[in-house]
C-alpha positions as CSV (number, residue, x, y, z in Angstrom):
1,X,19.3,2.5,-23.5
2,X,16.4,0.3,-23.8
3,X,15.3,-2.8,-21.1
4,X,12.7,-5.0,-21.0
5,X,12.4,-7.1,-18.1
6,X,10.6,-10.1,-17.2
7,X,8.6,-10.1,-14.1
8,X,5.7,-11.3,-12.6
9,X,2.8,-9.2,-11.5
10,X,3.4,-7.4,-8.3
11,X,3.0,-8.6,-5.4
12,X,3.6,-6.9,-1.9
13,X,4.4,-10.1,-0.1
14,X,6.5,-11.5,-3.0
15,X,10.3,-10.0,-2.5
16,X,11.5,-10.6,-6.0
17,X,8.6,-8.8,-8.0
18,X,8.1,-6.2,-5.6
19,X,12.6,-5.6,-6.4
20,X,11.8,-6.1,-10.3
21,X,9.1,-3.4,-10.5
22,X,11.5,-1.0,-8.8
23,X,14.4,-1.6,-10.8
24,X,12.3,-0.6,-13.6
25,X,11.2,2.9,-12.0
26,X,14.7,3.4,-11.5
27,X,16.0,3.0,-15.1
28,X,13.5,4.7,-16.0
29,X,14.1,7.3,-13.0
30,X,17.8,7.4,-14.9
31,X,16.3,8.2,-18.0
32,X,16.2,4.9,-19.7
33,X,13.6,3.1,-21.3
34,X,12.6,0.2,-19.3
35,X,9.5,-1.9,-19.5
36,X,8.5,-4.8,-18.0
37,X,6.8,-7.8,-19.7
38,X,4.3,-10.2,-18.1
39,X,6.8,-13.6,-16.7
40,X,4.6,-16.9,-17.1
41,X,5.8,-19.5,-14.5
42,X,4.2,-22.1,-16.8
43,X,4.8,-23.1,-20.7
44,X,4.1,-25.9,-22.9
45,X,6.7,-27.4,-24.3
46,X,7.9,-30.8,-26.2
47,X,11.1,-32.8,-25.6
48,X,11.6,-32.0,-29.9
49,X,11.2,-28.2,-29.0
50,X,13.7,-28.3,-25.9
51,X,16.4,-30.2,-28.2
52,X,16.3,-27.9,-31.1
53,X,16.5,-25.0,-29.0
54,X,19.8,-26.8,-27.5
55,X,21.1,-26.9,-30.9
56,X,20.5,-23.8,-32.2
57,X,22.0,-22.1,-28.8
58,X,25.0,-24.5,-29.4
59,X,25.8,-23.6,-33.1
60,X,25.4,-19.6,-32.4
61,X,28.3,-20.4,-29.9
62,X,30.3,-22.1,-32.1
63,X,29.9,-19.4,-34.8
64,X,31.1,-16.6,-32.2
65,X,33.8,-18.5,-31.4
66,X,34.9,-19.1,-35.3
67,X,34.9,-15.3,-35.7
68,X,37.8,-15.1,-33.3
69,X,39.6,-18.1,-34.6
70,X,43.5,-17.0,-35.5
71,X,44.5,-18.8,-39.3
């Protein structure tokens, strides 16, 4: 199985990266393929962004919900 997680750089006085980067050498320990990927604290963004990104996580609800619908 394949993982790509999100973590900052490490850090020996930060708890939470220094736990991310050891999960990874654990899956991949296990024999998985895990990865981590730079985590940004800081993004641009817009209010229009934000909105149609609510939306479109909305409808994908929605639509996995209508699969299980009984008729």
């Amino acid at each position: 199985m394949k993982f790509v997680l999100f973590a900052p750089g490490y850090n020996t006085k930060i708890g939470g990266s220094i736990l991310m980067h050891k999960l990874t050498h654990i899956l991949n320990e296990l024999g998985h393929d895990a990865y981590i990927y730079p985590y940004f604290q800081t993004f641009l963004y817009d209010r229009t962004s934000l909105v149609k990104l609510f939306f479109k996580v909305l409808e994908s609800k929605i639509r996995y919900k209508m699969r299980f619908k009984h008729k």
